[in-house]
Backbone bond lengths (Angstrom), bond angles and torsions (degrees), N, CA, C in turn:
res aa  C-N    CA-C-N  psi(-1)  N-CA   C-N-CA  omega(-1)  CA-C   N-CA-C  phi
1 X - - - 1.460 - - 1.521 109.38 -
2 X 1.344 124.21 124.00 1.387 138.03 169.92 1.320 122.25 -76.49
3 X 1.248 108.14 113.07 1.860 128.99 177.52 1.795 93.14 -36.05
4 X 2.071 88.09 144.53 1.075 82.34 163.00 1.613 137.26 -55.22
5 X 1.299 94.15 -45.02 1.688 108.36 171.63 0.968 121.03 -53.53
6 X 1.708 131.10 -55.34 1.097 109.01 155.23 1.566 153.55 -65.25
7 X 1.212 101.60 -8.85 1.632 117.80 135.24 1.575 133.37 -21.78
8 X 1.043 94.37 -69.23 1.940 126.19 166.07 1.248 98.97 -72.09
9 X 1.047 132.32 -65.20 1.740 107.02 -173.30 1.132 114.82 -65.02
10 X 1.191 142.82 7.88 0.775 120.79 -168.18 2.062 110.03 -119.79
11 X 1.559 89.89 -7.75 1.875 112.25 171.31 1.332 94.46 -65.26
12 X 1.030 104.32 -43.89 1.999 87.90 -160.62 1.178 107.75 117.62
13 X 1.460 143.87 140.61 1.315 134.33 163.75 1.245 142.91 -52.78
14 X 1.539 98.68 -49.54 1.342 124.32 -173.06 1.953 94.81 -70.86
15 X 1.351 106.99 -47.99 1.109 117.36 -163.77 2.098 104.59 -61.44
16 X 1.294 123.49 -50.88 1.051 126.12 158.02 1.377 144.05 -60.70
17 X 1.219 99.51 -9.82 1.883 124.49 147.13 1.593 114.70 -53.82
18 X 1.591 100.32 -72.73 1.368 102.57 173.94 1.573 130.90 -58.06
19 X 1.290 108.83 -35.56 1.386 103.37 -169.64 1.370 102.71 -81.51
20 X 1.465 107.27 -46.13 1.595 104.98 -176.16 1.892 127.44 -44.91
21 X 1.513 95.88 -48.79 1.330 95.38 168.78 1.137 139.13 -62.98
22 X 1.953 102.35 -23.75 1.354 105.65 177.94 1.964 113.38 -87.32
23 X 1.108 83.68 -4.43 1.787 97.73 177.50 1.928 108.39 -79.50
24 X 1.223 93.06 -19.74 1.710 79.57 -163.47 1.457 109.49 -94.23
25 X 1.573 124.45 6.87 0.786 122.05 163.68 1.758 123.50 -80.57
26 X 1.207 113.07 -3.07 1.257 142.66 176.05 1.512 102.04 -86.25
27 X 0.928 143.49 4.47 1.263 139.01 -168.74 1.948 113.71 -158.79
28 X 1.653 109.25 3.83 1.598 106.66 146.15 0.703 117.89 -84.52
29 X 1.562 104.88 172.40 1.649 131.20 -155.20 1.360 101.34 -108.19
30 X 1.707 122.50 11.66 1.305 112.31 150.42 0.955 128.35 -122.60
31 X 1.837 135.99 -142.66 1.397 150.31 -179.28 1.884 84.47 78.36
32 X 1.387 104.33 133.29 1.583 106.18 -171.20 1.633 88.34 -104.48
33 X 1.410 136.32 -10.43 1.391 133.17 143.16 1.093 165.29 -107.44
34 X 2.037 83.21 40.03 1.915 89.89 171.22 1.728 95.66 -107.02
35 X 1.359 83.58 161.48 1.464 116.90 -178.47 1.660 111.39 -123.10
36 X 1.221 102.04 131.99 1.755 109.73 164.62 1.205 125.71 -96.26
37 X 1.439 118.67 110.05 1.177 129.99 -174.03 1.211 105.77 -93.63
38 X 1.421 116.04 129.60 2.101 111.85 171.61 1.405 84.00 -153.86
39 X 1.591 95.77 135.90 1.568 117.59 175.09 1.607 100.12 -171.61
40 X 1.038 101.78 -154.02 1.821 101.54 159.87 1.268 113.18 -139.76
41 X 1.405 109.22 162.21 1.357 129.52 -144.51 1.286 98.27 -96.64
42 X 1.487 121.76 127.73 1.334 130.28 -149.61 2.020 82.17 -118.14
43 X 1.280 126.13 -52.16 1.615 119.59 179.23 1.568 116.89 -139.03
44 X 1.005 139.73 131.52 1.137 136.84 165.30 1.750 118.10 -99.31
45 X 1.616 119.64 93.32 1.438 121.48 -157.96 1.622 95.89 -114.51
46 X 1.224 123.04 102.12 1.527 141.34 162.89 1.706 92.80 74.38
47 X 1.284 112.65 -104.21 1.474 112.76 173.97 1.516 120.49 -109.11
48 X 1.915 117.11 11.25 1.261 107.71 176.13 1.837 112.00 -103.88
49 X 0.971 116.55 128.97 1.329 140.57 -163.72 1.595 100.35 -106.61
50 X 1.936 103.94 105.18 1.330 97.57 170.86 1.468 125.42 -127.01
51 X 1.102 113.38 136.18 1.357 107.14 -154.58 1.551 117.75 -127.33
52 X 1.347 120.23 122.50 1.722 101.97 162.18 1.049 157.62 -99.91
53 X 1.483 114.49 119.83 1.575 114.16 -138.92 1.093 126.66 -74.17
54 X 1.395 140.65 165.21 1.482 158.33 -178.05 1.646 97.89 -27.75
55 X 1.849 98.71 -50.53 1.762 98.38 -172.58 1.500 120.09 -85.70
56 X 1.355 114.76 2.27 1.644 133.72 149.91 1.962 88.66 109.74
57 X 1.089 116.47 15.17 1.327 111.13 -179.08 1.700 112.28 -95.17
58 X 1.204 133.57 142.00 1.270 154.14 159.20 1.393 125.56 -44.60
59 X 1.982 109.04 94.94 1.536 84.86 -161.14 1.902 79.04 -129.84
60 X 1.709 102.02 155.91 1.434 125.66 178.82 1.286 121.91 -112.93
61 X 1.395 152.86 96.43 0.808 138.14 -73.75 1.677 78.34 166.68
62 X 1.951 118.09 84.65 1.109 123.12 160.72 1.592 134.18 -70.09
63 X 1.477 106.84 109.86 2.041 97.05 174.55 0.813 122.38 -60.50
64 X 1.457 130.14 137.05 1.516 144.60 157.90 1.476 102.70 -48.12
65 X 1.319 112.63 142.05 1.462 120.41 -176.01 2.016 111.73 -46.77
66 X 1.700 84.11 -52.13 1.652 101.85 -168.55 2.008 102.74 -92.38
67 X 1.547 104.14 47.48 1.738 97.19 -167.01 1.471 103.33 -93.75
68 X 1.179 107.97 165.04 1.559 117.95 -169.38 1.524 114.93 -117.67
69 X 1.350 125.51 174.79 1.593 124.90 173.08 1.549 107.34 -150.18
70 X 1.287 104.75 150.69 1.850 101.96 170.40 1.858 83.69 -157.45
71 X 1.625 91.07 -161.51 1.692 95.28 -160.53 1.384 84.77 -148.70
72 X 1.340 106.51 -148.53 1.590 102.61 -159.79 1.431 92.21 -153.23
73 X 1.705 129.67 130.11 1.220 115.96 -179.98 1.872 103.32 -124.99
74 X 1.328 123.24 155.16 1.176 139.09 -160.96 1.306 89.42 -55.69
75 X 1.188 131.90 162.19 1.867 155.92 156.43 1.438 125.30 -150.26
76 X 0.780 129.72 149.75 1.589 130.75 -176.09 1.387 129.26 -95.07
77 X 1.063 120.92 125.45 1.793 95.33 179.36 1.458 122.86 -51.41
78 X 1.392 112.67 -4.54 1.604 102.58 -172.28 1.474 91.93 -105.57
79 X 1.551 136.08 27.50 1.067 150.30 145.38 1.703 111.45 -56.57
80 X 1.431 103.45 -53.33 1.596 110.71 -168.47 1.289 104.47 -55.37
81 X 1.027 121.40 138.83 1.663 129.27 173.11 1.582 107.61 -123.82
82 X 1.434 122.15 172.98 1.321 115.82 168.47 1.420 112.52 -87.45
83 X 1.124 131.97 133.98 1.176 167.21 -172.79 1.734 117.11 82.92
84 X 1.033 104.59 37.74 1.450 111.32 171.56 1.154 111.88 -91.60
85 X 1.664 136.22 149.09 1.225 113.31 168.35 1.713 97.37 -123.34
86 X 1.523 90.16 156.71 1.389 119.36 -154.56 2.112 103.36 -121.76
87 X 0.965 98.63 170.50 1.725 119.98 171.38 1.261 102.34 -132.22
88 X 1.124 121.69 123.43 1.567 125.55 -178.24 1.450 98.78 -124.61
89 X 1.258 139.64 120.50 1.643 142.08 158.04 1.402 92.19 -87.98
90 X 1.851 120.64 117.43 1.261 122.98 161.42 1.321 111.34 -126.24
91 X 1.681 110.88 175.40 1.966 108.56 166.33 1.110 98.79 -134.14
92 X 1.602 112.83 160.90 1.460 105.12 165.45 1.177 140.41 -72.12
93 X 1.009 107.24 166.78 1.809 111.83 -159.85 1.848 102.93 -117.42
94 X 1.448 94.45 158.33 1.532 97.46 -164.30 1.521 115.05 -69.30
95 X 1.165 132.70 -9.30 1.579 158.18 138.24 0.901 123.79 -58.69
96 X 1.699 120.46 34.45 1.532 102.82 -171.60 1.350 137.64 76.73
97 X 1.773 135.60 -55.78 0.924 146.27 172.50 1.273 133.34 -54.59
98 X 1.584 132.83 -162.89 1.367 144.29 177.13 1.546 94.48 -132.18
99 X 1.650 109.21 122.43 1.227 117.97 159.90 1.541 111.47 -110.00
100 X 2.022 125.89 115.18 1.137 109.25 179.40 1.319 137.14 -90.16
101 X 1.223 116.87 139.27 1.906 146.58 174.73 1.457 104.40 -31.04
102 X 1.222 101.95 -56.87 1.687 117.31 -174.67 1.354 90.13 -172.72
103 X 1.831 96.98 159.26 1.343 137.59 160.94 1.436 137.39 -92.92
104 X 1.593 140.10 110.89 1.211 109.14 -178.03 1.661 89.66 -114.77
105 X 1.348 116.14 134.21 1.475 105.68 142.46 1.239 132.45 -92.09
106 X 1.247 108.20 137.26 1.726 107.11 -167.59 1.842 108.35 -80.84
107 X 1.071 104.66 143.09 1.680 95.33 150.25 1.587 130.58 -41.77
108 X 1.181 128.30 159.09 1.559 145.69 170.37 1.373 101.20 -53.57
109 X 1.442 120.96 -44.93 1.864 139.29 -169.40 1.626 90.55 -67.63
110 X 1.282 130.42 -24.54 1.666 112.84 -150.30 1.561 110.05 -131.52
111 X 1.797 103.77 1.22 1.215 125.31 155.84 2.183 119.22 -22.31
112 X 1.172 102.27 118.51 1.147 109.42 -170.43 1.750 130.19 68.77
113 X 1.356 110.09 34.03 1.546 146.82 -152.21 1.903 85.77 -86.74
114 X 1.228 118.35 102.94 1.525 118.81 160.63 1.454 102.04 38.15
115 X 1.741 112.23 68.28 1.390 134.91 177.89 1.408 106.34 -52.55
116 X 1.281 133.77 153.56 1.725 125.44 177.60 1.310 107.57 119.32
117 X 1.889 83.41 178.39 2.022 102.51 -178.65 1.579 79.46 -126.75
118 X 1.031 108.68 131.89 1.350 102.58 158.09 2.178 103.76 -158.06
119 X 1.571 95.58 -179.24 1.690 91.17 -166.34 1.446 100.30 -67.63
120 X 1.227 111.25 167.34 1.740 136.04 168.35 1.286 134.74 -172.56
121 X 1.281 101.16 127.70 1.598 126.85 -160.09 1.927 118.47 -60.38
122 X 1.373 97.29 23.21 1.756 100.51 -163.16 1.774 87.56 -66.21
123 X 1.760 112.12 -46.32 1.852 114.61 -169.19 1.970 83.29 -152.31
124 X 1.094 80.03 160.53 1.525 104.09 169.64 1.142 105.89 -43.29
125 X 1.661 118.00 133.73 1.457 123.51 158.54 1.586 98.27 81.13
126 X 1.503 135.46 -30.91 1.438 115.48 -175.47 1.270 123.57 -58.83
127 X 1.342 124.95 -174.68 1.058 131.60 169.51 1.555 122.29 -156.92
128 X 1.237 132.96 -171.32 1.019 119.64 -166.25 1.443 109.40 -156.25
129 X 1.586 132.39 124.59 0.860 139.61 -168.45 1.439 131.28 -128.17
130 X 1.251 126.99 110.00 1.821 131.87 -149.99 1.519 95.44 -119.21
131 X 1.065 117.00 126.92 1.510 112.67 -146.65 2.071 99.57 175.13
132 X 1.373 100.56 167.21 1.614 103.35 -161.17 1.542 90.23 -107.50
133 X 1.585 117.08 135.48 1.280 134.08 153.78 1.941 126.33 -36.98
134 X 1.564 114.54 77.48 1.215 84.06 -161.62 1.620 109.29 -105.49
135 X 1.378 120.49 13.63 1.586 120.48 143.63 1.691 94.87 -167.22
136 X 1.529 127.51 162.74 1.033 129.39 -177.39 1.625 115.21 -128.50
137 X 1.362 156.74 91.43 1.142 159.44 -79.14 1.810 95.78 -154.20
138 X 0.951 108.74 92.47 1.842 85.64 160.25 1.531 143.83 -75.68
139 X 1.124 146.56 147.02 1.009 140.76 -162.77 1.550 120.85 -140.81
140 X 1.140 146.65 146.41 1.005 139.23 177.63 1.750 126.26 -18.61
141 X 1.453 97.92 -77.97 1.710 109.94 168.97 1.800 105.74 -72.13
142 X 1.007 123.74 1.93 1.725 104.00 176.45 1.701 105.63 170.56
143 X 1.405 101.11 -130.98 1.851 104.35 176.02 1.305 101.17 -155.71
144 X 1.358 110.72 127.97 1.565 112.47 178.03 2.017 99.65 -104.21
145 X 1.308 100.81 132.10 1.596 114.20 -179.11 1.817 116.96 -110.56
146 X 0.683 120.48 119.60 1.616 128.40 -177.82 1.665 101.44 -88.79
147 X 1.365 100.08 107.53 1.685 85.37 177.70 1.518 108.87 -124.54
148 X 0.758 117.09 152.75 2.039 122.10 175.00 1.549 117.11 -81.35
149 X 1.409 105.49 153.47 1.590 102.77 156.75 1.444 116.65 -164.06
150 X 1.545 147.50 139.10 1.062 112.66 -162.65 1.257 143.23 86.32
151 X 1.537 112.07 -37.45 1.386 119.28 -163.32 1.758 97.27 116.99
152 X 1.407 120.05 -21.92 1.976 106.67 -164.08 1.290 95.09 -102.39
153 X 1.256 113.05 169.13 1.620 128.79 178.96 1.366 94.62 -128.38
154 X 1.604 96.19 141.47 1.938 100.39 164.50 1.822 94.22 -154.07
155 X 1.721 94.61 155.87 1.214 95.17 -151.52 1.873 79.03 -129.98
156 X 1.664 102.24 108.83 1.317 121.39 171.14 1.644 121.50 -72.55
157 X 1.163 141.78 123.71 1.681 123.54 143.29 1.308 123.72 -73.49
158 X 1.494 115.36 137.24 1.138 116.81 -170.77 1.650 84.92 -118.54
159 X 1.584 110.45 134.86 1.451 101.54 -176.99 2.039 101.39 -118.15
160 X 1.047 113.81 143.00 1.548 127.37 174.24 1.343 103.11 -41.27
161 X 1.732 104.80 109.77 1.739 122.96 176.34 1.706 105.18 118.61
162 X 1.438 106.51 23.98 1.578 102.19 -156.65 1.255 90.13 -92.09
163 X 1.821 138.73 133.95 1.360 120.58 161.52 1.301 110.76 -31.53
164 X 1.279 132.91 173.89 1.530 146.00 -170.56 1.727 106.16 -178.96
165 X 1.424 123.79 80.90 1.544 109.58 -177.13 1.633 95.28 -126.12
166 X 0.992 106.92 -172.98 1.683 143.93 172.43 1.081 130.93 -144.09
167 X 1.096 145.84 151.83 1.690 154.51 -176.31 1.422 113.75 -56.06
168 X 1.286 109.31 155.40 1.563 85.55 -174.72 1.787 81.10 -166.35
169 X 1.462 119.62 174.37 1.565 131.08 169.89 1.096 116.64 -82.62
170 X 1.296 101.55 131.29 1.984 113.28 169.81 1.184 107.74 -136.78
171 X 1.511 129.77 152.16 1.415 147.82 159.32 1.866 113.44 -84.14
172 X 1.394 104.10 154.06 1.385 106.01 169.93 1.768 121.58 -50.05
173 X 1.656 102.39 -34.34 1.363 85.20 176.37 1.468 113.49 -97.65
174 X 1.104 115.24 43.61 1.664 116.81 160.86 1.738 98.10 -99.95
175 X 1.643 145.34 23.08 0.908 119.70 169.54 1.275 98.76 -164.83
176 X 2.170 77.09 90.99 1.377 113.92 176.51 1.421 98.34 -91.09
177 X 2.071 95.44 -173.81 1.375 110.14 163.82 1.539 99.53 -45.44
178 X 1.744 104.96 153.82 1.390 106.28 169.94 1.096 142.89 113.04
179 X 1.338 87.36 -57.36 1.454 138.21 -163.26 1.760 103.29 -61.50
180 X 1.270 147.79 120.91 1.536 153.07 157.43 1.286 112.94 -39.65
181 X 1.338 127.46 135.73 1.175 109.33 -174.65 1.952 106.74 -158.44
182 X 1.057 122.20 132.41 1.457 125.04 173.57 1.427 112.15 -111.92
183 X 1.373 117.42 122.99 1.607 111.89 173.94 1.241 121.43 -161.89
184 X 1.579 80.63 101.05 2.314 96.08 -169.41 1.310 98.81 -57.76
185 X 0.935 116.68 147.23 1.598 126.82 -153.81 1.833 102.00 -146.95
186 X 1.733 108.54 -177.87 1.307 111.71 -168.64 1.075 94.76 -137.68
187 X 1.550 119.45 120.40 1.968 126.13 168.12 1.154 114.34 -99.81
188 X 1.434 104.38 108.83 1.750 122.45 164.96 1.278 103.79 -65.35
189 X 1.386 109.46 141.38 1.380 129.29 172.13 1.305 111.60 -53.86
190 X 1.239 136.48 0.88 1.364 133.34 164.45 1.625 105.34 -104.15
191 X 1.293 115.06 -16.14 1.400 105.89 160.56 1.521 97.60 125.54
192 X 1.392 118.81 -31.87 1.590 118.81 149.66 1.287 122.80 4.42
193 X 1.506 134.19 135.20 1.390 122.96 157.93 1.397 99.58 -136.65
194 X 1.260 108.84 143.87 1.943 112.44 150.81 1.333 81.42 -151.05
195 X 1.720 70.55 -178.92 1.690 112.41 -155.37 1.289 95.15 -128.77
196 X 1.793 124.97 168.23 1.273 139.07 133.88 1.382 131.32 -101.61
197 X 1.777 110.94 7.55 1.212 127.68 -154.99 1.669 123.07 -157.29
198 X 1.267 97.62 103.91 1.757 84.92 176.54 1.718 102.46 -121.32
199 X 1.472 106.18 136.73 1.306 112.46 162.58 1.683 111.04 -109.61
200 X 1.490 95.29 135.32 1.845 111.13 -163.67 1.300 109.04 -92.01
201 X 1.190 159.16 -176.14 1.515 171.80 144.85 1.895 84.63 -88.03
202 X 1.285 129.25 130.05 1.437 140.55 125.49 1.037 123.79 -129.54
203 X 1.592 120.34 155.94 1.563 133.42 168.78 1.543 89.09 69.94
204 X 1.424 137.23 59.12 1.334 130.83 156.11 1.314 109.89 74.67
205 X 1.345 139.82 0.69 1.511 148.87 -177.59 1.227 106.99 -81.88
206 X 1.210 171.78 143.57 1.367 160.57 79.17 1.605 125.11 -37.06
207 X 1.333 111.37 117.94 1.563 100.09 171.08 1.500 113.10 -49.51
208 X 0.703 112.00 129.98 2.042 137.79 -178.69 1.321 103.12 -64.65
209 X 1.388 129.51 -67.85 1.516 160.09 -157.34 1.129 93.99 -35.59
């Protein structure tokens, strides 16, 4: 398994500039008309991207001229450190709490990336929370992390088997037929979608999100 850092060094700079920024718009808590599409990618024809989704429906999915791609590479929970910031998709738990879905840690570059708790469509009732590492606790079954945002604190369980990835480099032809794919997207009132952003599944990884 490859360090986060070495992860990143190994994108390129320039190259993790671009994608990153254009990625984090994929991951606020606004625009009241994007939609996240994840399924797999059934054709990729010049810039239309078609894919079939998680809910077995047929979705088309226009690129932005200037659109970007990355993938998602494995991480560990004993990756998380305090002051890292993270994306956590969690639900509640029968105790009151947040048990999380998956983990993303973000890069240093993407720090403060669509800050908040807000809802998300990974399963019913989840949500999703991008927020700063502010200690990380281990525990028998996993690691529970208290992270801030805003000014609020919320204190997630992360239980042993939890996805755990990070960003990582991909090329256009990593998203073939097949291929896993997440891509918050934009719905025109005629029902239209594009994107500026696709994140791919490679090397056995699947985006989590």
């Amino acid at each position: 398994m490859l360090s986060i850092s070495k992860i990143i060094s190994r994108t390129g700079t320039s190259v993790i500039a671009g994608t990153l920024l254009a990625m984090s718009a994929g991951f606020a808590a606004h625009a009241a008309d994007q939609v996240r599409v994840r399924g797999t990618v059934e054709s990729l024809d010049g810039q239309t991207l078609s894919v079939k989704t998680r809910e077995g429906t047929d979705a088309k999915i226009m690129l932005k001229d200037d659109w970007k791609v990355s993938s998602v590479a494995k991480a560990s929970v004993d990756d998380i450190k305090p002051g890292d910031f993270v994306g956590i998709a969690s639900l509640p738990t029968a105790d009151g709490g947040d048990g999380a879905l998956e983990v993303l840690i973000f890069p240093a570059a993407m720090k403060g990336t669509g800050e908040g708790s807000y809802a998300w469509d990974l399963k019913p009732n989840s949500s999703m929370t991008n927020a700063t590492v502010a200690d990380a606790v281990k525990s028998v079954d996993g690691r529970t992390v208290t992270v801030t945002y805003k000014g609020k604190e919320k204190k997630i369980a992360i239980p042993d088997g939890t996805p755990v990835v990070t960003f990582a480099p991909a090329t256009v032809s990593d998203i073939k037929a097949g291929a896993t794919v997440f891509v918050p997207s934009e719905k025109a009132p005629d029902g239209s979608m594009s994107s500026g952003r696709v994140v791919v599944g490679t090397n056995g990884v699947v985006p989590p999100m």
